[in-house]
N, C-alpha and C positions, 0 to 999 in steps of 0.2 A: 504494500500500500504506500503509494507517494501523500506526502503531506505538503502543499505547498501556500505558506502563508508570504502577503503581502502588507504593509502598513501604510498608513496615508493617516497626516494630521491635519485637521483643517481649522483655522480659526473661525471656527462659527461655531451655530448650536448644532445638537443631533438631530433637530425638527430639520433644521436645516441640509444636511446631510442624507436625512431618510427620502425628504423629498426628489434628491436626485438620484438616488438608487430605485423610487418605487415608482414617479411619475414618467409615462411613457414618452412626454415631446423632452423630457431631462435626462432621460436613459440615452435617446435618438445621438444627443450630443457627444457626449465619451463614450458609444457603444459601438465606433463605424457605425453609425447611420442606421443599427438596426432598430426595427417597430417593437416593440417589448410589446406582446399579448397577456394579458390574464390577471383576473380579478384578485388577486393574492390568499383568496379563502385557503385554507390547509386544505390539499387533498386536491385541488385544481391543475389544469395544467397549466405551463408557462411554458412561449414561446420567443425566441428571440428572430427577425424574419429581416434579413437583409436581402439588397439586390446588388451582385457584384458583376457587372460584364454581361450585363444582359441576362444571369441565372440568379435564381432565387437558392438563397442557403437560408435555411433552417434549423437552430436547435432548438431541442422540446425537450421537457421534463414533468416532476410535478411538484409545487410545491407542499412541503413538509414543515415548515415553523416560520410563522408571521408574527412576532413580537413587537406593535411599530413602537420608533424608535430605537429598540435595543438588537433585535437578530432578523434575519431572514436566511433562509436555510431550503433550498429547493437540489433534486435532483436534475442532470441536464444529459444527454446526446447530441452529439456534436457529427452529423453525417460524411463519410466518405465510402469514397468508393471499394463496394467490396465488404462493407462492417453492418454486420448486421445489427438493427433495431431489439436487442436483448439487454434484458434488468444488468449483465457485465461488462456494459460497452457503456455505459451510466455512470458518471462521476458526480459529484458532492459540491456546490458551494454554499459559503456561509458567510455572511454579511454580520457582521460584531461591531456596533458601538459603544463608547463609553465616555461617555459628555463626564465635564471637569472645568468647572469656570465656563468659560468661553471657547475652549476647546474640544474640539470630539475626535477618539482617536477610531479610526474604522480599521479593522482588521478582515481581511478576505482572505479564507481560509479553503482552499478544494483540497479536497481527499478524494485521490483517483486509485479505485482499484482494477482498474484496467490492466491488460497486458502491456508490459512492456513501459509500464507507465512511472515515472522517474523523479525524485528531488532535485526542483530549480533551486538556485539562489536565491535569499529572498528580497522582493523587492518592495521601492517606495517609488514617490511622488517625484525623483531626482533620477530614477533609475526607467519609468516606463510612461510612456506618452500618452496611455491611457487612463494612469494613477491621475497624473498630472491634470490633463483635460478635465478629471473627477471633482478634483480639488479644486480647481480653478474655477470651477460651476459652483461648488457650493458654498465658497467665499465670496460669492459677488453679489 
């Protein structure tokens, strides 16, 4: 099992914070442009639905723990060619806040038990242009 955490501090609140993890046109911005689908009840599905190059990519999961403010925690598939749509081809993310003054530290956490599935280094808001773009939305 890979464990791969990332960290991002933002100076704001975590109202602040959650909104750009859960609203769809704030996801659109730091997600590559993908549509975030689903109503976040536990048990739902959530999709994330980009268009790259004229093809539609898709991942889909379902969400598992909606805490607002504090966690989101949904299962995902991430499709290529060749991988089949089964409960082991399914990896883990989790969305961790924890407000502190006027700070909120977000921890993003996937647990992949996927084949062949590997420990990154881990990163931040300095390290990946996604973190970055994250934070930079939810500071503004």
């Amino acid at each position: 099992m890979a464990r791969n955490i990332s960290t991002v501090i933002c100076e704001t609140s975590a109202s602040k914070v959650w909104a750009v993890l859960t609203e769809p046109k704030q996801v659109k911005v730091w997600q590559y442009g993908s549509d975030l689908i689903t109503d976040w009840s536990v048990g739902s599905e959530i999709r994330f639905r980009t268009e790259w190059n004229g093809d539609v990519f898709e991942q889909r999961g379902t969400v598992l723990e909606f805490l607002p403010t504090k966690l989101i925690r949904y299962s995902l598939f991430a499709p290529r060619p060749g991988l089949k749509d089964s409960p082991e081809n399914y990896f883990e993310m989790n969305y961790i806040l924890t407000e502190d003054s006027a700070v909120t530290k977000l921890e993003i956490v996937q647990i992949d038990n996927r084949a062949g599935a590997a420990e990154e280094v881990p990163q931040d808001e300095t390290t990946n242009p996604i973190l970055a773009a994250l934070k930079k939305l939810a500071e503004a």
